[in-house]
C-alpha positions in Angstrom: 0.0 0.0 0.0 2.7 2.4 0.9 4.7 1.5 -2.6 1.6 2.6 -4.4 0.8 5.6 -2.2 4.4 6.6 -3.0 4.3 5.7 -6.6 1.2 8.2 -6.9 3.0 11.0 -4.9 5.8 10.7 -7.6 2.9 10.8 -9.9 1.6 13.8 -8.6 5.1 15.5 -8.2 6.2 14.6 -12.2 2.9 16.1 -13.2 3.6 19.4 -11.3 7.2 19.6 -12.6 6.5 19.4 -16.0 3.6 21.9 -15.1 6.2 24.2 -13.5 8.8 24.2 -16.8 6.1 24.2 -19.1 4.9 27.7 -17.6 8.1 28.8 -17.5 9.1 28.1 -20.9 5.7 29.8 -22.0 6.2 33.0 -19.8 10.3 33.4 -21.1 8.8 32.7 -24.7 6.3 35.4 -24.4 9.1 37.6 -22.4 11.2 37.2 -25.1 9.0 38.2 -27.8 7.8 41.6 -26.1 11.2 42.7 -25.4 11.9 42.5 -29.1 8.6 43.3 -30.0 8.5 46.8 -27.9 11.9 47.6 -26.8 14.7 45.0 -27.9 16.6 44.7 -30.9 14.0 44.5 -33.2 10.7 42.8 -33.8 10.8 39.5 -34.9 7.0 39.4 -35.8 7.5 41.7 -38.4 9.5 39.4 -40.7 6.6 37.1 -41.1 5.3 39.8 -43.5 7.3 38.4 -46.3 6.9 35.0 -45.2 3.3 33.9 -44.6 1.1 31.9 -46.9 -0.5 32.9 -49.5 -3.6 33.6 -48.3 -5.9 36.6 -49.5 -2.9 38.7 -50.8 -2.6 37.5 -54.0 1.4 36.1 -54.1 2.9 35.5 -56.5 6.4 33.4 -56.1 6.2 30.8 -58.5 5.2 32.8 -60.9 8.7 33.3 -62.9 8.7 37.1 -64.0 12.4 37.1 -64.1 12.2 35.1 -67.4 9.2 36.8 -69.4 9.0 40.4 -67.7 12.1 41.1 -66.0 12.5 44.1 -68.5 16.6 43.6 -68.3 18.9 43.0 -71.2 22.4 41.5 -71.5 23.9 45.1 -71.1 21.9 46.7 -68.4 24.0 46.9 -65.2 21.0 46.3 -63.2 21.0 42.5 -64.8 24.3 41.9 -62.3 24.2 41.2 -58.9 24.7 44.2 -56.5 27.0 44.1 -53.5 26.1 46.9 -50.9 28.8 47.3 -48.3 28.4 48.5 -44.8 29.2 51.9 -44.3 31.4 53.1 -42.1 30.1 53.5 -38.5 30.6 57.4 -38.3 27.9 57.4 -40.9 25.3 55.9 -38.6 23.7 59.8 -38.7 24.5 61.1 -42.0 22.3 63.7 -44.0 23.2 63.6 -47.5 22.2 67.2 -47.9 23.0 68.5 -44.8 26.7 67.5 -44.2 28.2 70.2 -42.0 31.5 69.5 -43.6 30.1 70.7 -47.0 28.2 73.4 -45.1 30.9 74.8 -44.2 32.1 76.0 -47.7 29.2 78.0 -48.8 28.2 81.8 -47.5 27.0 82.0 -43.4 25.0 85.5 -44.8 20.5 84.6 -45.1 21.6 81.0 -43.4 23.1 79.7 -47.0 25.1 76.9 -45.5 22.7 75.7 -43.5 20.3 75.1 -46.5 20.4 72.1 -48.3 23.6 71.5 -50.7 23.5 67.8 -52.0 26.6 66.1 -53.4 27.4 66.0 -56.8 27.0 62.3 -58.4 30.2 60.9 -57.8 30.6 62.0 -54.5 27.6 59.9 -53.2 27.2 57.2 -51.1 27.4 53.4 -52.4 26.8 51.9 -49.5 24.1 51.2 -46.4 23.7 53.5 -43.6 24.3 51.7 -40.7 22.4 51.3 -37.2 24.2 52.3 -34.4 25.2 49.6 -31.9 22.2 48.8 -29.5 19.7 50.4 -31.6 16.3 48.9 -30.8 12.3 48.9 -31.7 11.2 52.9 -30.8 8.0 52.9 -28.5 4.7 53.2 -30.2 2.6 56.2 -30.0 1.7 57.9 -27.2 4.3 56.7 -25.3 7.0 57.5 -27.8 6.3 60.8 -27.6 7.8 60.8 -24.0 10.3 58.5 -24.0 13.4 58.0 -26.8 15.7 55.1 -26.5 19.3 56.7 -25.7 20.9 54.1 -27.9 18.7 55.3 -31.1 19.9 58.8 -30.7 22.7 58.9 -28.3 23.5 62.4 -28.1 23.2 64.1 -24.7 24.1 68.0 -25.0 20.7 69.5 -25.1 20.0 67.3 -21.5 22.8 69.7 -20.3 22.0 73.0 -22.8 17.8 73.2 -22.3 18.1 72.0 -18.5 16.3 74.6 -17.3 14.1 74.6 -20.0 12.7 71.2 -19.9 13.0 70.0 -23.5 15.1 67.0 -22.7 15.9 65.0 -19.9 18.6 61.6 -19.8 17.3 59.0 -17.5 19.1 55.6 -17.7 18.9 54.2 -21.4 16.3 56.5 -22.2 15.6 59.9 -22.7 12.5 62.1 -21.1 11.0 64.4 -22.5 8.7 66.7 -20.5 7.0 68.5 -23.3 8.6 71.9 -21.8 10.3 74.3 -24.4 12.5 77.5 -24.6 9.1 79.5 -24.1 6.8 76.9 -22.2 9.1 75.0 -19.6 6.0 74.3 -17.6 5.1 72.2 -20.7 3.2 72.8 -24.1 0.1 71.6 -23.1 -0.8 75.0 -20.7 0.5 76.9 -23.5 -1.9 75.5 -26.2 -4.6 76.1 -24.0 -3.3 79.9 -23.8 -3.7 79.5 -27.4 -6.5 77.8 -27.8 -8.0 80.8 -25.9 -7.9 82.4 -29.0 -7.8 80.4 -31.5 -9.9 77.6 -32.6 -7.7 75.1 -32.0 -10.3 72.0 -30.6 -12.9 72.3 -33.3 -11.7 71.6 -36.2 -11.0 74.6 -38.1 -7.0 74.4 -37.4 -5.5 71.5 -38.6 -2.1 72.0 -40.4 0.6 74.2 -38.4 3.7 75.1 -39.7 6.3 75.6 -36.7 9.3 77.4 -37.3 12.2 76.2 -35.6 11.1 73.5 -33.7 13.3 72.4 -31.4 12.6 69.1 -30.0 9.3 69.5 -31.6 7.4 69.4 -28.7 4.9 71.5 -29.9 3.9 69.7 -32.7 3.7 66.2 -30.7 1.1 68.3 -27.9 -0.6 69.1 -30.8 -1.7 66.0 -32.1 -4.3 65.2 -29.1 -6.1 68.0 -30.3 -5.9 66.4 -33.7 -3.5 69.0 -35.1 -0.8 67.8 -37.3 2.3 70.3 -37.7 5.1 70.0 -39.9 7.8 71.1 -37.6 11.3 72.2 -39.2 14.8 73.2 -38.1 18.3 73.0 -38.9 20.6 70.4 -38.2 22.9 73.0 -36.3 24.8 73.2 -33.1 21.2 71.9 -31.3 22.3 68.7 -31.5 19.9 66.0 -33.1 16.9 67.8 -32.6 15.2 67.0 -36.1 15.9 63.4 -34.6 14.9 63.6 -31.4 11.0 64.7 -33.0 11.1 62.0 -35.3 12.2 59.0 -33.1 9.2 60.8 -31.0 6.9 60.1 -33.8 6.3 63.7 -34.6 6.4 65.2 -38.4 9.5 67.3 -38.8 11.9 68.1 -41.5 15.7 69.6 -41.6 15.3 73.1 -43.3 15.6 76.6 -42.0 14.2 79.8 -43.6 17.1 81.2 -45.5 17.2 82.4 -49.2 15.3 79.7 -50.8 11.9 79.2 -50.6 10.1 76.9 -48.1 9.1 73.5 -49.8 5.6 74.2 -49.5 2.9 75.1 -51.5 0.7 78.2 -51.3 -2.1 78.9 -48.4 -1.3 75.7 -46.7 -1.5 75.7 -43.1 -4.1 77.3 -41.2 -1.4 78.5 -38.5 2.7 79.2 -38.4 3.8 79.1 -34.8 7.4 80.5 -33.4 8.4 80.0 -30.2 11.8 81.9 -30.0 12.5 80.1 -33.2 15.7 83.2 -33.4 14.1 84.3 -37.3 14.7 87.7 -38.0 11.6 88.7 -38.9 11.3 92.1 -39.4 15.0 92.4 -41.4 15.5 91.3 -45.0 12.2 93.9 -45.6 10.1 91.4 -44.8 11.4 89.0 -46.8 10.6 85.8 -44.4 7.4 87.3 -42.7 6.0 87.8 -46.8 7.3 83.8 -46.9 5.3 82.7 -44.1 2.2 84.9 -45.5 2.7 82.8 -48.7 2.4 79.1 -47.0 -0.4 80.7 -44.9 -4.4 80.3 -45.8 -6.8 83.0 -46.0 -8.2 83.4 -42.1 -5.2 81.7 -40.9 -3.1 82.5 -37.8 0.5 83.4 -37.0 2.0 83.1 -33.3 5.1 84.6 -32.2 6.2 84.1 -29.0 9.1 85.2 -27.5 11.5 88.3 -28.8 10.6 90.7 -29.3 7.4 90.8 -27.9 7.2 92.1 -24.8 10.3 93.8 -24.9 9.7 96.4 -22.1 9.5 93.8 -19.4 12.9 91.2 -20.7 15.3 93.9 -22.5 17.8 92.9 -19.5 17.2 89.1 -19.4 17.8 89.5 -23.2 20.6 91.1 -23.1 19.5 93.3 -25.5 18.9 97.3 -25.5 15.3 98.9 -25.2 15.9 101.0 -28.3 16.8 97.6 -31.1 13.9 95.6 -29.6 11.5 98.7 -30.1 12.7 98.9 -33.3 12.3 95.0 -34.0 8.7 94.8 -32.9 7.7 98.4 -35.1 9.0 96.4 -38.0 7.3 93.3 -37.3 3.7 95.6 -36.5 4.4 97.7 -40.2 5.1 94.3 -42.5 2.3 92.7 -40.7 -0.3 95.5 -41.6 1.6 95.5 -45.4 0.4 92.0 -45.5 -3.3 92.3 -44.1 -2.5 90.6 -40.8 -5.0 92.4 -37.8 -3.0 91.7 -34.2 -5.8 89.7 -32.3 -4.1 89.0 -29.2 -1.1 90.0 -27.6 -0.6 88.7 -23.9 2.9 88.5 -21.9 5.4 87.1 -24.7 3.0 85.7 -27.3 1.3 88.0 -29.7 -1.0 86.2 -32.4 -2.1 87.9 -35.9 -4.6 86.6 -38.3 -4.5 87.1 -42.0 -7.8 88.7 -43.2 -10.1 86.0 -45.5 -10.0 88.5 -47.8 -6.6 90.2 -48.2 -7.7 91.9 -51.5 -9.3 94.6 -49.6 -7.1 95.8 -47.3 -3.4 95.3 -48.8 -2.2 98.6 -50.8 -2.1 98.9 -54.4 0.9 97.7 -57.0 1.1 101.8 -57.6 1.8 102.1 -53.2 5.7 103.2 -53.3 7.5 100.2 -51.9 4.8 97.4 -53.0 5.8 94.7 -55.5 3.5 92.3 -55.8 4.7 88.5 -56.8 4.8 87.7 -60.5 5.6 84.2 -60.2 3.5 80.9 -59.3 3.3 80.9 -56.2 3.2 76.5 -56.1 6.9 76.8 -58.0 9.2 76.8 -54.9 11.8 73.9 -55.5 15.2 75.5 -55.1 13.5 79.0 -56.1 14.9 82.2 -54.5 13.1 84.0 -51.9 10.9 86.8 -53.1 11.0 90.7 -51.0 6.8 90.4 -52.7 3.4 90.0 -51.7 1.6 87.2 -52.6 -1.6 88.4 -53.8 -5.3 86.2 -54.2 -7.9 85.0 -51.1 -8.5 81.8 -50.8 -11.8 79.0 -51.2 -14.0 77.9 -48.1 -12.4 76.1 -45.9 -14.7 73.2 -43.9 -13.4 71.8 -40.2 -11.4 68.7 -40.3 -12.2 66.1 -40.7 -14.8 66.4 -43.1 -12.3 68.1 -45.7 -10.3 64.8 -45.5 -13.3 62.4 -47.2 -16.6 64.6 -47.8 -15.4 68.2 -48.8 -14.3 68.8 -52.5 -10.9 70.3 -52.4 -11.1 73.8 -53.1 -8.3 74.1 -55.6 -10.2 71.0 -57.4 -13.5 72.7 -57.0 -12.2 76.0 -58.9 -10.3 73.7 -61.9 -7.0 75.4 -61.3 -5.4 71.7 -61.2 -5.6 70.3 -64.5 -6.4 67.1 -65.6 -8.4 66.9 -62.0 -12.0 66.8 -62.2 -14.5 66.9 -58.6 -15.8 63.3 -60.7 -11.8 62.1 -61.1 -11.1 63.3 -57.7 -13.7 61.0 -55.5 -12.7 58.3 -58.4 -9.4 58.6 -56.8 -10.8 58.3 -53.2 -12.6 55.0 -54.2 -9.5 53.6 -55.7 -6.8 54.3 -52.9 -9.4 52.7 -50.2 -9.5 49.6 -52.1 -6.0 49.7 -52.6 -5.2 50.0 -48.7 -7.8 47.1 -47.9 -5.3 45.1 -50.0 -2.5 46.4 -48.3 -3.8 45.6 -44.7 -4.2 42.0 -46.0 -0.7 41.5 -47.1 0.6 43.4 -43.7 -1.9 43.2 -41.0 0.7 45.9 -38.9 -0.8 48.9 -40.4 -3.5 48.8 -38.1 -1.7 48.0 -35.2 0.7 50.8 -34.3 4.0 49.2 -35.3 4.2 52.0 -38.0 4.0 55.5 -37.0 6.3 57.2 -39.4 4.9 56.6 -42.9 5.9 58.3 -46.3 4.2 58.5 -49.3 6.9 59.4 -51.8 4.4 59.9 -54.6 1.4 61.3 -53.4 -0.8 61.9 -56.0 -3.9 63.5 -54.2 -3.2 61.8 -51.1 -5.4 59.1 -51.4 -3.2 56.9 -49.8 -2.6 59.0 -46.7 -6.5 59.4 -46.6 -7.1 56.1 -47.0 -4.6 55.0 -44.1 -5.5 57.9 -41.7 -5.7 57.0 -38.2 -4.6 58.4 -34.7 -1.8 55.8 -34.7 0.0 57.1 -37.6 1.0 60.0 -39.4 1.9 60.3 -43.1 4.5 62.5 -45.0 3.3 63.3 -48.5 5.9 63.4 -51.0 5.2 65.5 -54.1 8.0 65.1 -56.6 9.3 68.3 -58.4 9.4 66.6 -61.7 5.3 65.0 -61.1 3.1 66.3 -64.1 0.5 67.6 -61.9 1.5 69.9 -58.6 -1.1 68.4 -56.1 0.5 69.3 -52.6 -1.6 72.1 -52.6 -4.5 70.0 -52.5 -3.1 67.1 -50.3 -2.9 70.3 -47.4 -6.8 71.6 -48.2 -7.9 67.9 -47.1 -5.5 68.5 -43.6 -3.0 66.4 -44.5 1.0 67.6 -45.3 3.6 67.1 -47.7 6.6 68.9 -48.9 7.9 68.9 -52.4 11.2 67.1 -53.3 13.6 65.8 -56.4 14.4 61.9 -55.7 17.2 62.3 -57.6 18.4 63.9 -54.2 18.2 62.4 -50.5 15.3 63.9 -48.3 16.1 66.1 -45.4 15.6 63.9 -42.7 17.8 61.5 -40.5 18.7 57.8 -41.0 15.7 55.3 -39.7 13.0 57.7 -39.4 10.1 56.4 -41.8 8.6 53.4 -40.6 6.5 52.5 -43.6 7.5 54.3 -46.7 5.0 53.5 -49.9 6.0 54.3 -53.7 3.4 54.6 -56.1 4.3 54.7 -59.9 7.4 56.8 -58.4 10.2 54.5 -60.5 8.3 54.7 -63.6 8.0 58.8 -63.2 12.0 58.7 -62.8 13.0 56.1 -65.1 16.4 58.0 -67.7 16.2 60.5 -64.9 18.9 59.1 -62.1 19.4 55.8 -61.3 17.1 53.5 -59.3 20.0 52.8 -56.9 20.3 56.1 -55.6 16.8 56.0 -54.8 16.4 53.1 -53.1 19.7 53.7 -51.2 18.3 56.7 -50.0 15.1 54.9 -49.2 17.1 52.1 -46.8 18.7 55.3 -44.8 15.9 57.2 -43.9 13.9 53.5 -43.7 14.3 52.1 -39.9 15.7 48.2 -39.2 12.5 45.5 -39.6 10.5 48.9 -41.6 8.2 47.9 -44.5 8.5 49.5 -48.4 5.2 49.0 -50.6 6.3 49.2 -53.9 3.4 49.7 -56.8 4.6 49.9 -60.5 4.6 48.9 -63.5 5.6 44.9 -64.1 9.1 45.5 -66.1 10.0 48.1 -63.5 9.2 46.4 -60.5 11.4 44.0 -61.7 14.4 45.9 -62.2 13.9 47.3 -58.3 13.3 43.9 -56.9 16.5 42.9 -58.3 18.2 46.3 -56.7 16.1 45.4 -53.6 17.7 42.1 -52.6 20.8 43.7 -52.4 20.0 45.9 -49.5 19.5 43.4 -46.8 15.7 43.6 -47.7 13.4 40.5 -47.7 11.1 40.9 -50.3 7.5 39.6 -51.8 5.6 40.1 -55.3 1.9 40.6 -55.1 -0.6 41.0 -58.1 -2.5 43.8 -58.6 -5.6 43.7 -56.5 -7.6 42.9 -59.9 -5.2 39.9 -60.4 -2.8 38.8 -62.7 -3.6 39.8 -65.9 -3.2 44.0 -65.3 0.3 44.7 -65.4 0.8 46.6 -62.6 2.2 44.8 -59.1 2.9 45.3 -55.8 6.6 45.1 -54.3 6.7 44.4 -50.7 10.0 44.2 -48.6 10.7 44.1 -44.7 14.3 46.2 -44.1 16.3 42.9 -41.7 17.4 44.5 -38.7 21.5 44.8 -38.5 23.8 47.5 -37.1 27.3 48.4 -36.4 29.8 49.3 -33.6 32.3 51.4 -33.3 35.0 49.0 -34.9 32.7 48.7 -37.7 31.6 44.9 -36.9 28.4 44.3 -37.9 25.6 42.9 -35.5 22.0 41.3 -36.4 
């Protein structure tokens, strides 16, 4: 009896053992997949993308395009088999565009060096911009916004610069950010509401800002609870990584600067310009960069400027400036805004906000007023175009709350026919496509939906019927007009409260390495086929692309082919699809997952 009661205490004991180091095989499995899922080296879950079944997305592998569509003879280069190296590791942060080296060269007079100057063909990269060592998965949305892993951008002199002024704190492996700024260190969220005491920031009828010198671009990521999207910019200048600190935040932001050349926007875009201390000089150049802001500016929309030198009389001393140059300053600043039909609504402390008429026509002087020139040129032609001392003349269409202007309102520049080729009819035609397009897309990657992408680009945007099509709270899209595109539609992509910039991808963008989660290319290799090679472009589209990142690729058959065989080369895994209509119309859909990898400081690589 005592054998058997002993046998079925063993019994008992096995059972619970195997129970035990089943859990805890479970729990380390699980453990082990969140760490590289939220905050590890990478998310293994997002490499099944280009490996799952077949299933309702329409792939194609055994279908042998190589042989019958492949579009490559014996004498294209493309037909051989590219070798990417490495870069070297001190290229872990390069801008292509912005390389203070090269900066250096050109005049310091209207900012010059700090705008974009791109190297010439055979100067440019051949290689992949690494990771740094440790880089890991960024935090989704909202808590990215807070919290940057230090390994991802490991640069700590604005912690010790902006103490004071809460933009940035170091904690550990991370870094904090408390959403204070040079003229809100008691956090951007009190100041909007001092904003939003004036203007109608929570209902709709403010949707795309424009902030000038950013910073950290912690004004732009308080905005977006409000369900205001700003296109943040600054330089890439002795504030260190600040560009990069906003978009491993997950907030829109660019690296410009208001210089001599125009901004890469189009005309009446945003329905407010902000600038906190941003250190423009507005009212020098004769007006030259307020009459810039006034072009990128709607009808009824707002301008803030907060800081110098508004209320002057109170901070000359803490300025360290005298009474008599910030008078002078701010009478500038009052005579170009009344020049330009801006009426002073509020002025409170350091933050005085102006608001361009709705109808400028009667109120600015005439082009026979001594000292008024009026602009000549199209206003939508901006790309690498000099900055005009003119007024931009015209009101602007009705604008309706967001988000109805995103689906049911007509864009007004489509409404008036002043894009051509673009009917209201073609325009809703365009809607309809793009949705079923995206449905198709969610099939093939179920993580559109889920947060993993927050940073998407569109590098061809058409009329932003992809970014429409996508839009959610959990993402934000850049919209990528090219300067060569038949039809300039940026204009219209901002009237549905989306934003965009214009660009040459014959050229890198002005933005970090691995800050574009999802980047999507419609027809955009077709548009620059004979123009620059497809190399360059996808090379630039792996640096700014970050480790386990997606690329959708939609084109035409032959040239999808040529890119796929470019693609393979860049540590991508890739995936044909059909069109969504199937197999028989000769467009189809690239997809590719970037494999996670990265470098040290002895150039060894890691995965």
């Amino acid at each position: 009896m005592a054998t058997k009661l002993n046998s079925g205490d063993n019994r008992s004991r096995s059972f619970v053992y195997i129970f035990i180091i089943a859990s805890l095989c479970g729990f380390f499995y699980l453990f082990g997949r969140w760490q590289r899922s939220g905050f590890g080296k990478g998310d293994l879950l997002v490499m099944d993308i280009t490996k799952t079944s077949n299933t309702n997305c329409n792939s194609i592998p055994n279908l042998n395009f190589e042989t019958h569509h492949s579009g490559i003879t014996d004498n294209d280069s493309t037909s051989q088999t590219l070798d990417f190296p490495a870069c070297d590791a001190n290229f872990t942060d390069y801008t292509p565009c912005q390389d203070q080296k090269r900066a250096m060269k050109f005049p310091r007079n209207d900012m010059i060096y700090r705008e974009r100057h791109c190297p010439p063909q055979e100067e440019k990269l051949k290689c992949l911009v690494p990771a740094p060592q440790g880089y890991v998965t960024p935090f989704s949305w909202p808590k990215s916004r807070d919290y940057v892993p230090y390994a991802n951008a490991p640069y700590k002199a604005l912690t010790v610069e902006k103490a004071i002024q809460n933009w940035i704190q170091y904690e550990g492996n991370v870094f904090r950010f408390p959403g204070g700024g040079t003229q809100f260190p008691q956090g951007a969220d009190a100041y909007i509401d001092q904003l939003a005491s004036v203007i109608p920031i929570d209902n709709g009828t403010v949707r795309t800002a424009l902030d000038t010198g950013c910073g950290v671009a912690s004004f732009g990521a308080y905005l977006w609870k409000r369900n205001v999207i700003a296109m943040s910019f600054a330089p890439r200048d002795n504030h260190e990584a600040q560009v990069q600190f906003a978009l491993e935040r997950g907030v829109p932001a660019v690296i410009g600067v208001l210089g001599s050349i125009k901004m890469p926007y189009p005309s009446k875009a945003f329905d407010m310009a902000h600038c906190s201390r941003c250190l423009i000089p507005w009212g020098s150049n004769d007006g030259k960069y307020m009459m810039e802001v006034d072009r990128v500016l709607r009808p009824g929309g707002y301008w803030v400027l907060s800081g110098p030198p508004i209320n002057w009389k109170n901070n000359y001393k803490s300025w360290q400036r005298t009474l008599e140059d910030l008078e002078e300053e701010q009478l500038k600043i009052e005579s170009i805004a009344k020049l330009l039909c801006w009426e002073k609504i509020s002025e409170k402390g350091e933050m005085a906000i102006w608001q361009k008429k709705s109808n400028t026509e009667s109120c600015r002087p005439t082009e026979n007023t001594p000292g008024i020139q009026f602009c000549s040129n199209d206003p939508d032609d901006v790309w690498y175009k000099k900055m005009e001392t003119c007024v931009s003349a015209g009101s602007g269409g009705d604008y309706v709350a967001f988000p109805e202007r995103l689906y049911d309102a007509v864009p007004p520049r489509v409404v008036s026919g002043s894009i051509p080729g673009v009917s209201v009819e073609k325009y809703m035609e365009d809607g309809k496509k793009w949705k079923k397009h995206v449905n198709g897309y969610k099939r093939m990657n179920g993580m559109i939906d889920s947060g993993r992408y927050r940073n998407v680009m569109d590098m061809n945007a058409g009329l932003g019927g992809f970014a429409a099509a996508i839009h959610s709270s959990k993402l934000w899209v850049m919209n990528v007009v090219p300067n060569i595109a038949e039809t300039n539609t940026l204009g219209v992509i901002y009237e549905r409260g989306l934003i965009g910039i214009y660009h040459d991808w014959c050229e890198a963008f002005s933005t970090y390495p691995r800050t574009y989660d999802l980047i999507h290319a419609n027809g955009l290799f077709n548009l620059y086929n004979d123009r620059c090679d497809f190399e360059d472009i996808l090379l630039e589209m792996d640096r700014i692309l970050r480790p386990e990142g997606a690329v959708i690729i939609r084109d035409e058959v032959d040239v999808i082919m040529k890119v796929k065989n470019i693609a393979t080369s860049l540590r991508w895994d890739t995936k044909l699809a059909d069109h969504e209509d199937g197999p028989l119309v000769p467009e189809k859909i690239l997809i590719a997952v970037k494999r996670y990898w990265a470098v040290d400081n002895q150039n060894n690589t890691t995965t």
